[in-house]
Structure formats: structure tokens, C-alpha cells
C-alpha positions as CSV (number, residue, x, y, z in Angstrom):
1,X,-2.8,127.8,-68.0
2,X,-4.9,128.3,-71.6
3,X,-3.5,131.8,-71.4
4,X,0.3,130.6,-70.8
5,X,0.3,128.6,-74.0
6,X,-1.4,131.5,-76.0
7,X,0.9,134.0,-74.3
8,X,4.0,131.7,-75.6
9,X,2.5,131.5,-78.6
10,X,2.0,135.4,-79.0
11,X,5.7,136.1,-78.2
12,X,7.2,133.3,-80.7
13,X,5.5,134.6,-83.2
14,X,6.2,138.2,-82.2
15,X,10.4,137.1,-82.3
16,X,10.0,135.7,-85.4
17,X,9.1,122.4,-87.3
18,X,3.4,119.3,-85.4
19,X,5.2,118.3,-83.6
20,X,8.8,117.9,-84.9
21,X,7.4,118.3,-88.8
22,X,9.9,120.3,-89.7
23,X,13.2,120.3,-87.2
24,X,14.9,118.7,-90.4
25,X,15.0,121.6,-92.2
26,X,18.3,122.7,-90.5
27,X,20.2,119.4,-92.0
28,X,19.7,121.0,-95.7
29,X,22.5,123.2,-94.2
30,X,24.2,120.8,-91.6
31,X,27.5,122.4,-91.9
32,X,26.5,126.0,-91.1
33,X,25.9,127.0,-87.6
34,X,24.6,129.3,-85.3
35,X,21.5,130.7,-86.9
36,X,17.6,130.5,-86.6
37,X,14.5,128.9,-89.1
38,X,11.3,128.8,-88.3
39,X,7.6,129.7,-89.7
40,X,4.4,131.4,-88.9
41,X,1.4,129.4,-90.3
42,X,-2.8,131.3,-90.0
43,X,-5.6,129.4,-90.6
44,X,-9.1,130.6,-91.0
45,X,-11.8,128.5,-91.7
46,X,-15.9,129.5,-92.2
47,X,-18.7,127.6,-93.5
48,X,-22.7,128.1,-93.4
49,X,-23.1,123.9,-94.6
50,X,-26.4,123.2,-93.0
51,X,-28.5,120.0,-94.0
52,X,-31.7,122.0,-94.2
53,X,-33.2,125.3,-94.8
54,X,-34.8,125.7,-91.6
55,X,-30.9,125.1,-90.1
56,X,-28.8,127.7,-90.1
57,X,-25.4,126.4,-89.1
58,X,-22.7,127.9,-89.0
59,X,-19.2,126.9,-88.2
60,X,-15.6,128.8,-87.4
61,X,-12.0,127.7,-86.7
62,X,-9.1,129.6,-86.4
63,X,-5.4,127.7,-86.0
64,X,-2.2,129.4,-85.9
65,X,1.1,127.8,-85.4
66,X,4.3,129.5,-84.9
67,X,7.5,127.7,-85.0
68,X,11.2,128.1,-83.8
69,X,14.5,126.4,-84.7
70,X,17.8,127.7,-83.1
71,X,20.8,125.7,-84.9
72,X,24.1,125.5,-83.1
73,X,27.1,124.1,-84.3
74,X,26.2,120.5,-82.1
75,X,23.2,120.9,-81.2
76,X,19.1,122.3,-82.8
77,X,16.6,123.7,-79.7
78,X,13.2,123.4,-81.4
79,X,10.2,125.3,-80.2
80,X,7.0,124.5,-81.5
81,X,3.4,126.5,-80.6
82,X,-0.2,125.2,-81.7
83,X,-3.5,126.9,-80.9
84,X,-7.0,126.2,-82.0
85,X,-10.7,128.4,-81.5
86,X,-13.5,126.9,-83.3
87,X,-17.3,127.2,-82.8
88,X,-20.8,126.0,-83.8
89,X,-24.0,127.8,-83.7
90,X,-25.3,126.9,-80.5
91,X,-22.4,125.2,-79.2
92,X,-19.6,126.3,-76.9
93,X,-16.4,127.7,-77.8
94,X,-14.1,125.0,-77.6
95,X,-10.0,125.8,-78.0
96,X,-7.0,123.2,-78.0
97,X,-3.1,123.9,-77.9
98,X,0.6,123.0,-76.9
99,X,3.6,124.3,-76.4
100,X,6.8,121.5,-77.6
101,X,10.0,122.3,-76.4
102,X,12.8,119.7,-77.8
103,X,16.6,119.5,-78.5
104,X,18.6,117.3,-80.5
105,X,22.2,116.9,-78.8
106,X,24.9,115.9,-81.6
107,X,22.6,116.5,-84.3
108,X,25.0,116.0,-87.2
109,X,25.4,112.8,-86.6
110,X,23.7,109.4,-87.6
111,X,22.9,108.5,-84.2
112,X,21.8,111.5,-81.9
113,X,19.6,112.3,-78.3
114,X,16.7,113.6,-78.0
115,X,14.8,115.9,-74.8
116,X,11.8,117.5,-74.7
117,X,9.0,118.5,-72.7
118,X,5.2,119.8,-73.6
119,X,2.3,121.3,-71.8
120,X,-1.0,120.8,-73.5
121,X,-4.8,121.3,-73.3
122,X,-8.0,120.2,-75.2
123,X,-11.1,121.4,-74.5
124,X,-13.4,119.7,-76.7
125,X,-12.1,116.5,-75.4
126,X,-12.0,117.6,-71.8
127,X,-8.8,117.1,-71.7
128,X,-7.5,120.6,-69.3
129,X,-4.3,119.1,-68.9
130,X,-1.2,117.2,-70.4
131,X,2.4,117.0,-68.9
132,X,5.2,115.3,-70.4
133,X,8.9,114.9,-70.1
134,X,11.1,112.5,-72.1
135,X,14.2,111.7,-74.2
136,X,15.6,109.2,-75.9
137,X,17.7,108.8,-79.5
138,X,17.2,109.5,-83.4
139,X,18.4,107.8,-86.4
140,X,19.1,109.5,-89.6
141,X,18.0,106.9,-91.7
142,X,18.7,108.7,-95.0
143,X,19.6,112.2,-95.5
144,X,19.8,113.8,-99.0
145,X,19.4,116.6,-100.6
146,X,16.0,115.9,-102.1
147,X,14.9,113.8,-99.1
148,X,15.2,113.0,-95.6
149,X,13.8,109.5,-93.3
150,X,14.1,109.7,-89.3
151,X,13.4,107.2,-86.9
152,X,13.3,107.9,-82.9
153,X,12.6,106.2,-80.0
154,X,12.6,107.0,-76.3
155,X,10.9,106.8,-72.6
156,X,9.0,109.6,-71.0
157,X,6.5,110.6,-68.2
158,X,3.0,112.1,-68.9
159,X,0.9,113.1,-66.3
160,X,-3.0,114.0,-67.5
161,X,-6.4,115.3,-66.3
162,X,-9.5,114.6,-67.9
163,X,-12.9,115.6,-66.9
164,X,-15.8,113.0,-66.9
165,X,-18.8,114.3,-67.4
166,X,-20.9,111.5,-66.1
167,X,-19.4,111.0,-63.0
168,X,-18.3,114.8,-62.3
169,X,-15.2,114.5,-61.5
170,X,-11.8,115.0,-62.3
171,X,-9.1,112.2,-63.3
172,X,-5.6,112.1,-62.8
173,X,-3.2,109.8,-64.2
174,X,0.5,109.4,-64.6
175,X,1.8,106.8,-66.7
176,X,5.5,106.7,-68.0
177,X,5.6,105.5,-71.8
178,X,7.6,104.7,-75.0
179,X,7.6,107.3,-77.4
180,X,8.4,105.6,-81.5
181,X,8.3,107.9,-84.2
182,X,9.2,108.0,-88.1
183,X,9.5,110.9,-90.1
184,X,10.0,112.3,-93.9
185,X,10.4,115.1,-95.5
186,X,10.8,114.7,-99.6
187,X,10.8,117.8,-102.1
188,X,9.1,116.2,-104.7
189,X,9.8,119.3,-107.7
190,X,11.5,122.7,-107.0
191,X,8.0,124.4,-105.7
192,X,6.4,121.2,-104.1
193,X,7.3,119.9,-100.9
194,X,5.8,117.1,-98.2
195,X,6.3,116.0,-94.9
196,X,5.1,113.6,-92.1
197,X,5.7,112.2,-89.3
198,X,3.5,109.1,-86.9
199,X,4.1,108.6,-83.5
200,X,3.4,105.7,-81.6
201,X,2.8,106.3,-77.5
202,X,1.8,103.5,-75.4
203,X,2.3,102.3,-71.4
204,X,0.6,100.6,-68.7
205,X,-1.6,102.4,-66.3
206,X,-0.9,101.2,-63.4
207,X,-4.0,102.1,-61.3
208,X,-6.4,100.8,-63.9
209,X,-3.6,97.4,-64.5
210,X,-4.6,98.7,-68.6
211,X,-2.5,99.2,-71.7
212,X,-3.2,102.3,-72.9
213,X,-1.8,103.2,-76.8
214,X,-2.2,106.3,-78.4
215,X,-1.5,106.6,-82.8
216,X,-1.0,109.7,-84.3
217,X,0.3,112.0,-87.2
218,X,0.6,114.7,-89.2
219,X,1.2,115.0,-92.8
220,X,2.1,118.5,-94.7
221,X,1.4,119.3,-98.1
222,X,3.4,122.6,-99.3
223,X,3.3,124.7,-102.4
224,X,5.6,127.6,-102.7
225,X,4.3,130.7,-103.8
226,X,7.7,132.9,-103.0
227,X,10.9,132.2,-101.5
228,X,8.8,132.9,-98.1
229,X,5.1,132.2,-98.7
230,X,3.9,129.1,-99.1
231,X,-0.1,127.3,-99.8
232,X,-0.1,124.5,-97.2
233,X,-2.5,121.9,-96.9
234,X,-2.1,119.9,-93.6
235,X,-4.1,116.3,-92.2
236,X,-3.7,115.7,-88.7
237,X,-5.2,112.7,-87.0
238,X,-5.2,110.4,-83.5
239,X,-6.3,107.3,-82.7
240,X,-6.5,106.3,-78.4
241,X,-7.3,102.3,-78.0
242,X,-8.5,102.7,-74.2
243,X,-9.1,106.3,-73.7
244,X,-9.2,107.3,-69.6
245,X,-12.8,108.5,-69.9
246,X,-15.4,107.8,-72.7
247,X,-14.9,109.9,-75.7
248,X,-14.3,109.5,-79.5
249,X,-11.4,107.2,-80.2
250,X,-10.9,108.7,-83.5
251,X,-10.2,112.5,-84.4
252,X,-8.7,114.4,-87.2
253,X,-8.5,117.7,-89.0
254,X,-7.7,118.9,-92.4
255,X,-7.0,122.4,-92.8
256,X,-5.5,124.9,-95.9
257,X,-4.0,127.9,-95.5
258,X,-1.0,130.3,-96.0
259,X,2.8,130.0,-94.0
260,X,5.3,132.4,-94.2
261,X,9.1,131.1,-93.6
262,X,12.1,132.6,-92.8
């Protein structure tokens, strides 16, 4: 399955906005049709940061994301790609990904519809799988041509496994959920740009009788170097009230780095 999503990852990238960041972009030109956007964004990260001199510690991450956007004269098909390596001295080597498929049906008007679908994995959270399927509708709340707000809403179906450790074993779980979300995207001079978007994802678990919420985003920070080349700096973070087995509530990432758009 980890080498699916890194194969669909290779071959976007080789044909060549998280999730949904950039699917926007196409309304700059809402009135042209028929043509693709997208980006290809490498991030390398190494560091030797130990807290003594008897520790030598060192730490590597790799991230790439490749991203799609097909615009047709109704409708945008969005594909989005994300895949993580990093490593520790002495610890494993731990990878996360997905692969986000989406479409926005009428997507020059106010009030749209939404489908997607993503397959996902996180090792470092023992997480080896994630399933979803949903849709539901957008809102353009404001759409300018120095800045853009969205709002969406919708129902889907995740199924998950997740590996506890202390009980070795395997658990399954499929909940269906509301998926909220509100996104920006503002150019804030000609060579500056930033973005965001925070999702909210919560439903009842049935065969625990629990709530289960899930808080996330990701904010993009983008300097433009040429027409195509860009310095972007990019916080991710996610928040899970009642995670299904017992592991941080609370992750993030910040990471810097180079994307080339077309």
C-alpha cells in the first residue's frame, strides 16, 4: 500500500493545491477553461542538534508534494500527493503519506459540490491505514483578485487501522463524520503570498459509544523568486480529542523549502 501512494506520487510528479491549499488558484482565471496548474514542492531537512557532546544525534526528513489541478469549463479535478521519510540516530525509519483526490462540480459559482476520496498512512503514529469517501458543498465567501475566503461542509465515511502496541493487536474502525472547513488565500504584495486552510472532522464511534474530533491545518507562507520558483515556508499541525489507541494528541511540522509552479 506505502508503495501505491509513492508510485502515485512518482507519476504526478513525472506528468507535471495540503489538502485543498491551493485548488483556488484556478478562480484567478474563472473564466478560462480547459487547462492544468499545479506544483512540485522538495523538502530536505538535516541537523546534528544534540544536547551533549557525548550525543551524537542526528536527524533527517525528506517531504515532497506534488500537486494537480485539471480546470474544465464547470468543473476543477484536484489531485493532491504528500510523502514523508525522516529518521533519528538509533530510531527507525518512520514515513507518512496520502493521496487526495477531489472535484468541485459547478465551480464558478457561489454555491458549489464537493467529492473526494483519500488513502493515507502514518507510520510514526501507527496508523497503516486511512479510508475516506465524502462530499458535500462550498461557499465562495469572497473572491477577489487580491483575496479569496471559502467555507465547506459535508458528510463522509472513514474507515482506519491503528496498531496498539500494548495490546498487539490491530484496530479497525469505521465511523462516518462531518467534514467543516475554511480556507484563504490573500497575496499580500506582488512577490508575497499566504494561504490556509483548518478542518474540523468529528463523529461518533459507535463501538466505543465515543465522540471522536479531530482539528487540523495547514498554513503556507510563499515568496516568489521567479515567475515559477518560489521560497515556501509551511506549518502543519493536528489535534485528536480521543485518539483510538494511546498516542500524542498533538503533532505539527514546520518545514522550508523550494516549489516550482506551472
Amino acid at each position: 500500500m506505502k508503495f501505491s501512494i509513492l508510485l502515485l506520487f512518482i507519476l504526478t510528479a513525472l506528468t507535471a493545491h495540503s489538502q485543498i491549499l491551493k485548488v483556488d488558484k484556478g478562480e484567478l482565471d474563472a473564466d478560462s477553461a480547459n487547462y492544468f496548474i499545479g506544483n512540485i514542492n522538495i523538502d530536505f531537512n538535516m541537523n546534528n542538534r544534540s544536547s551533549s557532546a557525548d550525543q551524537d544525534i542526528t536527524f533527517t526528513g525528506l517531504n515532497g508534494k506534488a500537486d494537480l489541478v485539471y480546470m474544465s469549463d464547470k468543473h476543477a479535478y484536484i489531485l493532491i500527493n504528500n510523502i514523508n521519510y525522516f529518521k533519528s540516530t538509533g530510531g527507525p525509519l518512520i514515513s507518512t503519506g496520502y493521496a487526495h483526490f477531489r472535484v468541485n462540480w459547478l465551480r464558478k459559482k457561489s454555491f458549489s459540490y464537493e467529492s473526494f476520496s483519500q488513502i493515507q498512512y502514518d507510520d510514526g503514529r501507527r496508523m497503516p491505514m486511512r479510508r475516506l469517501l465524502g462530499s458535500g458543498i462550498r461557499w465562495q465567501v469572497m473572491n477577489t483578485d487580491n483575496s479569496q475566503i471559502h467555507l465547506g461542509t459535508g458528510l463522509m465515511f472513514e474507515y482506519e487501522e491503528w496498531i496498539d502496541s500494548e495490546v498487539d493487536a490491530t484496530i479497525k474502525r469505521e465511523i462516518w463524520k462531518n467534514s467543516s472547513y475554511i480556507g484563504f488565500d490573500t497575496n499580500i504584495n506582488e512577490l508575497v503570498t499566504f494561504n490556509g486552510i483548518a478542518y474540523f472532522q468529528g463523529g461518533l464511534d459507535t463501538e466505543s459509544d465515543i465522540f471522536r474530533s479531530r482539528f487540523s491545518g495547514d498554513f503556507s507562507l510563499s515568496v516568489n523568486l521567479t515567475n515559477n520558483l518560489s521560497f515556501n515556508t509551511t506549518f502543519s499541525a493536528q489535534y485528536e480529542d480521543r485518539p483510538i489507541i494511546n498516542i500524542n494528541n498533538w503533532v505539527y511540522s514546520l518545514t522550508n523549502g523550494l516549489k516550482w509552479e506551472f
